[in-house]
C-alpha positions in Angstrom: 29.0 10.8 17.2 28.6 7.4 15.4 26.8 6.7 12.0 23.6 5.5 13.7 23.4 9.2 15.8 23.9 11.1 13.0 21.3 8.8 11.2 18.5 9.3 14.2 19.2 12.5 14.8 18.6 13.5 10.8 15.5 11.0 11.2 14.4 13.5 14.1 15.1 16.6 12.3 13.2 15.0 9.0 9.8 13.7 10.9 9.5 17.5 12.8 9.7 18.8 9.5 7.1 16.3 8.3 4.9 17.1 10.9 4.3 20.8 10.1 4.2 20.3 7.0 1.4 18.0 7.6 -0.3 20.1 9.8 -0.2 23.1 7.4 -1.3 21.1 4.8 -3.5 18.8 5.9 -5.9 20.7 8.0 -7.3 22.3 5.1 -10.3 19.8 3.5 -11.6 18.6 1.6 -8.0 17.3 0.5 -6.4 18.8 -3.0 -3.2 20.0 -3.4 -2.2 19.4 0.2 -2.0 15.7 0.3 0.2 15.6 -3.1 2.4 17.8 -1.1 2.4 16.1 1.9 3.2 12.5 0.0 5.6 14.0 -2.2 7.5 15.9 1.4 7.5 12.8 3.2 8.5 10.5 0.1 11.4 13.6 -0.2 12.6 12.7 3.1 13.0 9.0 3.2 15.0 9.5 0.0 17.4 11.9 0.8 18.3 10.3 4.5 18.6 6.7 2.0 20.7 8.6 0.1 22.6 10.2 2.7 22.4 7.1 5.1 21.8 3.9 3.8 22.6 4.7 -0.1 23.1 0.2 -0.7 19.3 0.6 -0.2 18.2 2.6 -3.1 17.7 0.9 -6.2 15.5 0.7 -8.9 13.0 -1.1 -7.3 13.0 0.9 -4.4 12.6 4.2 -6.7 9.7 2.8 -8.7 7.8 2.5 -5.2 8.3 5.8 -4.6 7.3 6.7 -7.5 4.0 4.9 -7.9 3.4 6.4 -4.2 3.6 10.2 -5.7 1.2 9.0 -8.3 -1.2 7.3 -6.2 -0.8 11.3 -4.1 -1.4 13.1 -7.3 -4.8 11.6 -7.9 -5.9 13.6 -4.8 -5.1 16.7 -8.1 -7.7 14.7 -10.5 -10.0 13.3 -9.1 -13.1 13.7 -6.7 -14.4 9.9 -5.7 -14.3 9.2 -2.6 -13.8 5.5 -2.9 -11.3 6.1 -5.5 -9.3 7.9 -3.5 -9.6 5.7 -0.7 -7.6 2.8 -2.7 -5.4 5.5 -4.0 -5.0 5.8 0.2 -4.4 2.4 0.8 -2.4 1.8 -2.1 0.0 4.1 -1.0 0.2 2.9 2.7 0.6 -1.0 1.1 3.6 0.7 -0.5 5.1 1.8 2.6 5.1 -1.5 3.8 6.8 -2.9 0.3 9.4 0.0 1.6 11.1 -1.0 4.1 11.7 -4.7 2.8 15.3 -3.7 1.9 16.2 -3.0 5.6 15.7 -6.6 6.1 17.6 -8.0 3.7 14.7 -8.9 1.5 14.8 -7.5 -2.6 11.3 -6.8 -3.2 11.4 -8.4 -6.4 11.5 -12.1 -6.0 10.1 -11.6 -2.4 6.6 -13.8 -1.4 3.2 -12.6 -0.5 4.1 -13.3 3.3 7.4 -10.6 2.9 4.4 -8.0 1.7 2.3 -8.5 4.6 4.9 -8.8 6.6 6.5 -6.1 5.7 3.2 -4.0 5.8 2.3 -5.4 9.3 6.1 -4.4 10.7 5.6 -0.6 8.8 2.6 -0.1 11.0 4.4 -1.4 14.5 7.2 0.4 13.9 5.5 3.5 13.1 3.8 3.2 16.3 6.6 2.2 18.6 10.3 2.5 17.0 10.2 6.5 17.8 11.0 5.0 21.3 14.0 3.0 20.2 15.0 5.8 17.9 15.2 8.2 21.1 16.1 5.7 24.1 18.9 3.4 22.2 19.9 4.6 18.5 20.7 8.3 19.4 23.6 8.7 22.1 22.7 11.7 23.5 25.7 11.7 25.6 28.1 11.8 22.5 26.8 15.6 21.5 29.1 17.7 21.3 28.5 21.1 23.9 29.9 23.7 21.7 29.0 27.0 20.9 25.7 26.4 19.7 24.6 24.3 22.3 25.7 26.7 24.9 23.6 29.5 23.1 20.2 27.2 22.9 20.7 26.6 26.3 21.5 30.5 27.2 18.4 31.6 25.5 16.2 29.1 27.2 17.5 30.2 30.5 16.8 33.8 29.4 13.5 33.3 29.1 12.5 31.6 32.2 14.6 34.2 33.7 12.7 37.1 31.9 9.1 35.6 31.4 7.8 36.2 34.9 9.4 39.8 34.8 7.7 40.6 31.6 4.1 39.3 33.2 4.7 41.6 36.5 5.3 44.4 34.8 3.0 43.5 31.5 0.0 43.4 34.2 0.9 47.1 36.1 0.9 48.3 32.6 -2.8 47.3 31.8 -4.0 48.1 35.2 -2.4 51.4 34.7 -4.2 52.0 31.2 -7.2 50.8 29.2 -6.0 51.3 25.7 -3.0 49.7 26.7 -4.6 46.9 27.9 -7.3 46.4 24.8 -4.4 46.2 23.2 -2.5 43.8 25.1 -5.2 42.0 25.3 -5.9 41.8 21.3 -2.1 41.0 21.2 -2.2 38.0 23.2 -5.8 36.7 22.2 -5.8 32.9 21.3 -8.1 30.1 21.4 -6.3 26.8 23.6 -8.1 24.1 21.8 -7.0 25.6 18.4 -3.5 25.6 19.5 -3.5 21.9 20.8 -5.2 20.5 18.0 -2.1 22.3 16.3 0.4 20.9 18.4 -1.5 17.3 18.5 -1.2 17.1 14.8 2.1 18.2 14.4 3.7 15.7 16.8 1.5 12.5 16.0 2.2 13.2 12.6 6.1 13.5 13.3 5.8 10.2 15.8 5.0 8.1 13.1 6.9 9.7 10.7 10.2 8.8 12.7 9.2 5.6 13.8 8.3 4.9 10.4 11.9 6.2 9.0 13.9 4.4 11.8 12.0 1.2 10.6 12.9 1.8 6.9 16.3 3.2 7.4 18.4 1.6 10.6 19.4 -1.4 10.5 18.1 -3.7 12.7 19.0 -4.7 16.3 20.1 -8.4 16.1 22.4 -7.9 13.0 24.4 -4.4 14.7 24.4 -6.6 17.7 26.4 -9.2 15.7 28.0 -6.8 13.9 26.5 -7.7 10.9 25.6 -5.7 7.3 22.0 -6.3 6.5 22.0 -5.8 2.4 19.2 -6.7 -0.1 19.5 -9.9 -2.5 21.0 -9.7 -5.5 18.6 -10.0 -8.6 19.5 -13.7 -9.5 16.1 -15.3 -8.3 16.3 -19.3 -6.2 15.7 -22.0 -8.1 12.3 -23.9 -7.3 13.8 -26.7 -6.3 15.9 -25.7 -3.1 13.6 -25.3 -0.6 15.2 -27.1 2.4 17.1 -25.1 5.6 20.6 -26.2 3.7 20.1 -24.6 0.2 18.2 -21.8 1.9 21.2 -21.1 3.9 23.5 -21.4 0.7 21.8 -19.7 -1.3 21.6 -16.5 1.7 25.5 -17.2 1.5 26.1 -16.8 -2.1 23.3 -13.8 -2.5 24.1 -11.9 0.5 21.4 -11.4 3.1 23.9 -10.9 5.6 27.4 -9.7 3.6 29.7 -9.2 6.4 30.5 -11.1 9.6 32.2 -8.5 12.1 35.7 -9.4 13.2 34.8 -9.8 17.3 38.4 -11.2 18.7 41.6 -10.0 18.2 43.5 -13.4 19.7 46.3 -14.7 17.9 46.8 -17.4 15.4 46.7 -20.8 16.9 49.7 -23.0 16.2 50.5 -25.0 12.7 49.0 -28.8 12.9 51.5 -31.4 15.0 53.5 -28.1 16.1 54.8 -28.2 12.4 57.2 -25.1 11.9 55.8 -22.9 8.7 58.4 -24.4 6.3 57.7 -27.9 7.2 53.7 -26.7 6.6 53.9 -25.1 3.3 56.3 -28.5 2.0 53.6 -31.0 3.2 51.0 -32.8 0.5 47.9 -31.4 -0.3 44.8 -33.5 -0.4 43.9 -36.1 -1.7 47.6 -37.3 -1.0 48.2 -36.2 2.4 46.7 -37.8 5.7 43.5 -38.5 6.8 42.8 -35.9 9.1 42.1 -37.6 12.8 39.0 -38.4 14.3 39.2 -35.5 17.1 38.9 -33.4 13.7 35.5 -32.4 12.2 36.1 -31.9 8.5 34.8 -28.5 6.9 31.8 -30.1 5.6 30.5 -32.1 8.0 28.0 -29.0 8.9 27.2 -25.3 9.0 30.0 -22.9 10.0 29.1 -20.2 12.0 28.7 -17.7 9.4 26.4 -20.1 7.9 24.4 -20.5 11.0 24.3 -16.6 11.6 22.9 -16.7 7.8 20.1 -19.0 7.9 18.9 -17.6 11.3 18.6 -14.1 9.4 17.6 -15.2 6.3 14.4 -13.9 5.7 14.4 -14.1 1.9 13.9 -17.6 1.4 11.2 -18.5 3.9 10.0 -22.0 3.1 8.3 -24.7 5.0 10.8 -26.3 6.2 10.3 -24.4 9.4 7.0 -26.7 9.9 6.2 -30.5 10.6 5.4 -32.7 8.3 1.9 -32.9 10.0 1.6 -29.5 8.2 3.0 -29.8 4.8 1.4 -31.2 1.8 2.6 -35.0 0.2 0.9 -36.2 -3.4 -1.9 -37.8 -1.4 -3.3 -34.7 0.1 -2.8 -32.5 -2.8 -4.7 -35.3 -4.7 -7.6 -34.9 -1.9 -8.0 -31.5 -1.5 -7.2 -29.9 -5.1 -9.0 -32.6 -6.9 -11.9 -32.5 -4.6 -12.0 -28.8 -5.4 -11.5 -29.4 -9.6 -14.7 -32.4 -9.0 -16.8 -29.2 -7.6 -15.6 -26.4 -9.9 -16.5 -28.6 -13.0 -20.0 -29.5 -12.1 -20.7 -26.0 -11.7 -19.1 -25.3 -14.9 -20.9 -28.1 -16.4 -24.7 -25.9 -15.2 -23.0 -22.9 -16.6 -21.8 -23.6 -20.3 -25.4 -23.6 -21.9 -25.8 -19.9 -20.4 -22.5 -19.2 -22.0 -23.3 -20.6 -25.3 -27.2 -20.1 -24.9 -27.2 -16.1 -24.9 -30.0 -14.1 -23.5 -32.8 -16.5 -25.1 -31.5 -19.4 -23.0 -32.1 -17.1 -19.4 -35.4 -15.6 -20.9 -36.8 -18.8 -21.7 -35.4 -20.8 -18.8 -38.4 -21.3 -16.1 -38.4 -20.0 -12.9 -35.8 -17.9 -13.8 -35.8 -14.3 -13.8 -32.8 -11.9 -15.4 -32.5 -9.7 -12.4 -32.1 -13.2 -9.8 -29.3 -14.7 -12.5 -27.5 -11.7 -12.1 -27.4 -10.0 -9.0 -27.5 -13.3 -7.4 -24.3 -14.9 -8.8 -22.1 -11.6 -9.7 -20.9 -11.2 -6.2 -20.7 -14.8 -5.4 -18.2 -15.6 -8.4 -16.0 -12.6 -7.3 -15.6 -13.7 -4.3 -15.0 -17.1 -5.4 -12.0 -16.2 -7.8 -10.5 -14.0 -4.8 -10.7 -17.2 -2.7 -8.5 -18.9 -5.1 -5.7 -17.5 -5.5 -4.9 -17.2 -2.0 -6.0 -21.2 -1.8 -3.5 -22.4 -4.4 -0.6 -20.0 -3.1 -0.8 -21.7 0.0 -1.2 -25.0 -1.3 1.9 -24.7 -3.3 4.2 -23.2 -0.2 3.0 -26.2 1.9 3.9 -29.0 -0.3 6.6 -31.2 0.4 9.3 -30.5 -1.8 11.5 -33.6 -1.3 8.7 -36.0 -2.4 8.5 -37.2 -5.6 5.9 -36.5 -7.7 3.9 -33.9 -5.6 4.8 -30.6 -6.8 4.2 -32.2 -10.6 0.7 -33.0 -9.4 0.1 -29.6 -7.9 0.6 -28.1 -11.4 -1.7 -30.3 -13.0 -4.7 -29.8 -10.7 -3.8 -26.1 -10.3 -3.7 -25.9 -14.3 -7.0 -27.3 -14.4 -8.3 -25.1 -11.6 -7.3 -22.1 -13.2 -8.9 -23.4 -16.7 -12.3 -23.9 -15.1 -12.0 -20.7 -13.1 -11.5 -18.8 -16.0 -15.1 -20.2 -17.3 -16.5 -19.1 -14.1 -15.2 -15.5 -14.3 -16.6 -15.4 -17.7 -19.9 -16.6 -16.7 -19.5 -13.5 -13.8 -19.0 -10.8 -16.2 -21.5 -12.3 -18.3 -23.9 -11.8 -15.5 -22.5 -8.2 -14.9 -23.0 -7.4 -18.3 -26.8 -8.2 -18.6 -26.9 -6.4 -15.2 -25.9 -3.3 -16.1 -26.8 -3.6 -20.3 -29.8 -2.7 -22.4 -31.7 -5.0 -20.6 -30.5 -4.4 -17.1 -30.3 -1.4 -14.5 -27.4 0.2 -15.1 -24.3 1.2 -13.8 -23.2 1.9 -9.9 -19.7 1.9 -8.5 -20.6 -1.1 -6.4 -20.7 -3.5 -10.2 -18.0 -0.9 -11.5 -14.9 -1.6 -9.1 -15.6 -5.5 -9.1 -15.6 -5.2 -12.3 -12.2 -3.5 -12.4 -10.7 -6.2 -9.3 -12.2 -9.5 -12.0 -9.7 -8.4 -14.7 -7.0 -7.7 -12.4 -8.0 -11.1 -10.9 -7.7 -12.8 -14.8 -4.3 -11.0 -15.8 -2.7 -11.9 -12.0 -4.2 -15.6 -12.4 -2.7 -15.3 -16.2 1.0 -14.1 -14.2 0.5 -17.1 -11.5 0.0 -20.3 -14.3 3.4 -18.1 -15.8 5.8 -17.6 -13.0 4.6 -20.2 -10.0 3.6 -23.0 -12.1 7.0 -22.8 -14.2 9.0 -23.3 -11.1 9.6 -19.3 -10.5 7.3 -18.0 -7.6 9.9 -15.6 -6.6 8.7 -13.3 -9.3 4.8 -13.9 -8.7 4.3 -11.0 -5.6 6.2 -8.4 -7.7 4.5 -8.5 -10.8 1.0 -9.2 -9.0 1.8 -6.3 -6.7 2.6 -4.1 -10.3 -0.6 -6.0 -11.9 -2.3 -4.0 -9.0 -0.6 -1.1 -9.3 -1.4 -0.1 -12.8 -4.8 -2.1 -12.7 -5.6 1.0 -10.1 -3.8 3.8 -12.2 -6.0 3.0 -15.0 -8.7 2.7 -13.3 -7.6 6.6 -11.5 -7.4 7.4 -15.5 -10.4 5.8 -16.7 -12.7 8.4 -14.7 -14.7 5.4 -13.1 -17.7 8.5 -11.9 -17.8 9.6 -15.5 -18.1 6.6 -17.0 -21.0 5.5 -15.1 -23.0 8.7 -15.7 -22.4 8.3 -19.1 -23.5 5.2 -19.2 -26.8 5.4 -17.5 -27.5 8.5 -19.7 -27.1 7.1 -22.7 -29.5 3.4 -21.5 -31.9 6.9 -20.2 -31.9 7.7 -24.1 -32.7 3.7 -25.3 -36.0 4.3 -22.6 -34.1 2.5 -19.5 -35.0 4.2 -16.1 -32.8 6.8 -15.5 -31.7 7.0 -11.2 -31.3 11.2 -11.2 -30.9 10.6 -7.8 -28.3 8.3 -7.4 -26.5 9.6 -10.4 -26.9 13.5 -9.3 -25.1 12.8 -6.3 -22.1 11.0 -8.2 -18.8 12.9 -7.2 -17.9 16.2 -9.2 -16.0 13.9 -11.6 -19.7 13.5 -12.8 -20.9 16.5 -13.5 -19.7 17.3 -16.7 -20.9 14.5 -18.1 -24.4 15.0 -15.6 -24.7 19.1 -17.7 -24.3 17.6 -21.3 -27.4 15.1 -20.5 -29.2 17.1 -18.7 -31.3 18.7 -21.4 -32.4 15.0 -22.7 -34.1 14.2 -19.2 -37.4 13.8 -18.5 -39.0 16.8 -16.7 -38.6 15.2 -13.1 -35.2 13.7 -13.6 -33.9 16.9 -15.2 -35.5 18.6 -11.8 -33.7 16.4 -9.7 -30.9 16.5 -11.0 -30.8 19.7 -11.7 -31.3 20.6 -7.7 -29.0 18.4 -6.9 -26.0 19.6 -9.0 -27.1 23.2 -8.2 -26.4 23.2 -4.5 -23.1 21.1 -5.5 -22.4 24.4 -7.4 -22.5 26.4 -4.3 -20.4 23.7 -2.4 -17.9 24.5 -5.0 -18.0 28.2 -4.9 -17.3 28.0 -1.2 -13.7 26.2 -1.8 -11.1 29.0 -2.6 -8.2 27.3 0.1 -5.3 26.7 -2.8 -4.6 23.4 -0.3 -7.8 22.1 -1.0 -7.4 22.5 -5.3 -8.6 19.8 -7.8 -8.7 19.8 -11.1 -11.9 17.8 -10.5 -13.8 20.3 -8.7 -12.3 23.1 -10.3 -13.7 21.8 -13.9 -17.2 21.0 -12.4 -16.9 24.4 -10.9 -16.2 26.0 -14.2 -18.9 23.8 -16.0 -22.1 24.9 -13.6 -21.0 28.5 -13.8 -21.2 28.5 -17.4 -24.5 26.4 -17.9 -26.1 28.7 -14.7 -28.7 29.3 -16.8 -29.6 26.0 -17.6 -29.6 25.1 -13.8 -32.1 28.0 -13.0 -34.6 27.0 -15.9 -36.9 25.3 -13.3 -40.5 26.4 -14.7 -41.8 23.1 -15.4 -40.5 22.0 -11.9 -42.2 22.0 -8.6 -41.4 25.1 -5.7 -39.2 22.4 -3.3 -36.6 22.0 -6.9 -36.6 25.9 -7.1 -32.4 26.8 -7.4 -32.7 29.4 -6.2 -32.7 28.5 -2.7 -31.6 24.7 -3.7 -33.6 22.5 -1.4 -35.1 25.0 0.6 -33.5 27.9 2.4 -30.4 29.5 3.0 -30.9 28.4 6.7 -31.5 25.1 5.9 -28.3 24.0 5.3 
C-alpha cells in the first residue's frame, strides 16, 4: 500500500472513532463536559495522523491553533451563556479553517485575510464532499493485502448470513412452544428503531465530516501529486511590500518554498555537448563573459520563467496580489485621492459636530435643545460600531487594490489611511462615550446586547492600533495573524471576565443608587448570574426580590434535574450549590403574592 492509503485508511479509522465518540457524548444536553471531550478527541486525531503523516506540517503555529481550539472547548466547563458559547462555537470552527492553510502551502502567519476565508470556506466544502475523494481516489482498495485477517472478517460475516435465518426459525418454534420463553425473548430483543437510527445518523454524519474534514487538512492536494510535487508551508521570512508583481511573486515562492520539489518525470538520456564538442574539448572552453555569444536559435536562461518557475507561480497561493486583475480594477493616486479623501472630508465633519460632546461632558447633552440622553445614546451607539467595522475591511481592500508600480500611490494611501484611522479613533470614543451614559448612573443599565459591542470596540481599537503598525509600515503579511490573535484573546478574556456576572452586578449595584432595577430581564441571566443574583437579592424591593426570587427558584429545580456527568459545568454546578444553600431565602415569599409562591414556582407541578 502507498503513503496516501495508509494515510486515508488511518483518516477512516480516525473519523469512525470520532463519530462515536461524538455520539456518546454529544447526545447528552445541555452541553458540559462532553463537548470539551469531543473537541479535545477530534483535535487528538488530526494531531497524531499530522504527526504520523504529514509531520513538515506541524509547527508552532499550527500547535497554538490547536491549542486556542481546546480552550475555546473548555469554556463549555465554565461557563453557561449561551451567546458566549456560541462565539466560543464559531471561534473554534474559524480555527479549523486557519488549520488546514498548511496543506496548501500557505504559513499562517504572514498569510492575508482572503487565505482565512478562504481557508474557512475550503474547511466547510471539504468537510462536506472530500469523504468521496478520500474513498473513490486516495484509498486503493485493490492494494490490500488478503491475509489472515481479512479472510477471518470475511469468514465471520459469511457465518452470520449463513446462521442468522437458522437462528430466527428456530428462535420463533421456541416462543411458540413456550410463553416464558418467549417474554423473555421478547424482553431480550426489545428496541425502539428511531432510537437506534438517530444513533447511527449521528454517528456517521459526524464521522463524514470528520474525514472529509482530515483528508482536507492532511493529503496533499490533487494538482501538486499529479505533478509530483511537495506542497510545504513558507518559511518564516515575510515578502517585502514592495514585490507585488507575478515575477517577484513567483521568486519569492522559489526561494521560500511553496512548492519544494519538482518530481523527476523522464528518464531520457543526456542530450549531446554544444557543436558536438567531446567532454574534454567542453570542460577547456571559456567561460562567460569571454566565450561566444550564444546563437540566436538559443534563448538565454533569463529571458523568462523556467518551468519550475511556471509550476510555482501557478501554485503559489501565498503571495496573492492583484496582479491577477486589470488595471480597470486596481487603484492609481488619483482614485485613492477620490475615494479615501472623500471619505477623510466626511469623517471630519462629523467629528467636527462631535468634539464639543467630547469636551462638553454631560451638561453639554443635558442643556443641548431638543436633545434627549436616551436619543444621543441609543441612537448613535450602534451606528458608530458599525461604522468602525466598515472600515477596516474598506481600507484593507483599498490597499490590496492599489497599483504598486505607480509612483506615489501607495505613499498617499498611508497618509489618508493615517488620517482615517486618527478621526476614527475620535468617533469610537464618542461611541463609548455614548455607551457609557447608556448604561451609567444616569442611564438603564447593563444588557449583553451594549456588553459584547462593547467588548468587539476595543478589539476593533487594538486591531486598528496592529493595522497603522504592520500594513502601514510596509508589512501586511503579519496583519491577519496578529488580528486573528487580537481576536483570540479579546474572546478569552472576555470567556474570563464572566460577561453574565458582570452585568448583574452592575445593575444591582445602579438598583442600590435608586436606578430601576429589570428583575426580569436580569433573573433570567444564565446561571453564571446567579451568584451574584443571591448576594443582591436581600437589597431588592419587595416585587423585584419576588420576581426574581421565582425566577431563580424554578432555575434551581432545572439544576437539580442535571446529574448526566456529560452534561457538567462548573457554572451550573456553582449556581446549583449556591440556591441549595440560600433555600431558605428563596422560600421567604410572605410579602409576595400566591402566583411568586416557590413552592410550586410559577404555578404547578403540571405546568411545566
Amino acid at each position: 500500500m502507498n503513503r496516501t492509503t495508509n494515510t486515508g485508511l488511518e483518516i477512516l479509522a480516525s473519523a469512525a472513532a470520532v463519530g462515536l465518540a461524538g455520539n456518546f457524548l454529544l447526545r447528552q444536553t445541555p452541553w458540559g463536559l462532553n463537548a470539551f471531550l469531543f473537541v479535545t478527541i477530534f483535535v487528538a486525531a488530526f494531531a497524531v495522523i499530522m504527526l504520523r503523516r504529514r509531520r513538515e506540517l506541524l509547527s508552532w503555529r499550527t500547535a497554538s491553533v490547536m491549542g486556542a481550539m481546546i480552550f475555546f472547548s473548555s469554556m463549555y466547563l465554565v461557563r453557561d451563556a449561551v451567546e458566549l458559547l456560541i462565539y466560543d462555537t464559531l471561534a473554534i470552527i474559524v480555527l479549523m479553517g486557519v488549520l488546514i492553510l498548511p496543506n496548501f502551502g500557505v504559513n499562517q502567519r504572514i498569510a492575508g485575510v482572503i487565505h482565512y476565508v478562504g481557508g474557512l470556506l475550503w474547511a466547510g466544502i471539504g468537510s462536506f464532499f472530500s469523504g468521496f475523494v478520500l474513498l473513490g481516489a486516495d484509498i486503493e482498495w485493490g492494494s490490500m493485502p488478503s491475509g489472515r485477517l481479512s479472510k477471518s472478517i470475511f469468514g465471520v460475516l459469511r457465518g452470520v448470513a449463513i446462521a442468522l435465518p437458522l437462528v430466527l426459525v428456530f428462535g420463533g418454534l421456541f416462543m411458540a412452544a413456550d410463553a416464558a420463553y418467549e417474554n423473555f425473548a421478547d424482553r431480550l430483543i426489545t428496541f425502539d428503531l428511531d432510537i437506534v437510527l438517530s444513533h447511527v445518523l449521528l454517528t456517521s454524519v459526524l464521522a463524514w465530516l470528520t474525514a472529509g474534514y482530515l483528508r482536507t487538512a492532511l493529503v496533499a492536494p490533487f494538482a501538486a501529486r499529479a505533478a509530483g510535487l511537495s506542497i510545504t508551508p513558507r518559511q518564516e521570512a515575510e515578502p517585502a511590500a514592495s514585490s507585488s508583481s507575478a515575477s517577484s511573486a513567483a521568486s519569492a515562492a522559489v526561494s521560500g518554498g511553496v512548492v519544494t520539489k519538482l518530481a523527476d518525470d523522464t528518464e531520457s538520456e543526456p542530450g549531446p555537448l554544444p557543436d558536438n564538442a567531446s567532454a574534454f574539448e567542453h570542460l577547456n572552453r571559456s567561460d562567460p563573459p569571454n566565450s561566444a555569444a550564444p546563437s540566436d536559435d538559443v534563448r538565454p536562461e533569463a529571458e523568462g520563467p523556467t518551468v519550475a518557475e511556471e509550476q510555482t507561480r501557478q501554485r503559489d497561493w501565498q503571495n496573492f496580489d492583484n496582479s491577477v486583475m486589470g488595471t480597470v480594477f486596481t487603484l492609481g493616486r488619483v482614485e485613492t485621492l477620490v475615494v479615501l479623501g472623500l471619505l477623510d472630508a466626511l469623517f471630519l465633519s462629523f467629528v467636527i459636530f462631535q468634539v464639543p460632546y467630547l469636551f462638553g461632558g454631560m451638561e453639554l447633552v443635558q442643556t443641548t435643545p431638543d436633545l434627549k440622553l436616551a436619543d444621543f445614546a441609543r441612537r448613535g451607539f450602534g451606528e458608530l460600531v458599525t461604522v468602525s467595522f466598515l472600515v477596516l475591511p474598506l481600507l484593507l481592500a483599498t490597499h490590496w487594490l492599489i497599483r504598486r508600480d505607480e509612483r506615489g500611490a501607495m505613499p498617499l494611501f498611508k497618509w489618508l489611511a493615517g488620517i482615517q484611522i486618527v478621526l476614527l479613533g475620535v468617533i469610537m470614543v464618542s461611541a463609548m462615550q455614548r455607551l457609557l451614559l447608556l448604561t451609567g448612573e444616569l442611564g438603564y443599565g447593563w444588557t449583553t446586547v451594549r456588553f459584547y459591542p462593547m467588548v468587539v470596540m476595543f478589539w476593533l481599537a487594538s486591531v486598528f492600533v496592529w493595522f497603522a503598525w504592520t500594513v502601514l509600515r510596509g508589512r501586511r503579511g503579519s496583519f491577519a495573524w496578529g488580528a486573528l490573535w487580537l481576536a483570540i484573546f479579546a474572546l478569552g478574556a472576555t470567556n474570563l471576565w464572566n460577561p453574565h456576572a458582570f452585568i448583574a452586578e452592575r445593575n444591582i449595584e445602579l438598583m442600590k443608587q435608586g436606578r430601576d432595577f429589570d428583575a426580569h430581564y436580569n433573573a433570567n441571566l444564565s446561571d453564571d448570574a446567579i451568584p451574584a443574583l443571591i448576594k443582591g437579592l436581600p437589597s431588592m424591593s419587595t416585587g423585584d426580590r419576588c420576581s426574581a426570587g421565582s425566577a431563580i427558584h424554578y432555575r434551581y429545580r432545572e439544576l437539580g434535574q442535571i446529574t448526566d456527568l456529560r452534561s457538567f459545568s462548573l457554572s451550573r454546578r456553582t449556581a446549583f450549590y449556591e440556591l441549595r444553600a440560600n433555600d431558605a431565602l428563596l422560600h421567604d415569599t410572605a410579602d409576595c403574592s400566591p402566583a411568586y409562591s416557590n413552592d410550586t414556582a410559577f404555578g404547578s407541578e403540571e405546568d411545566h
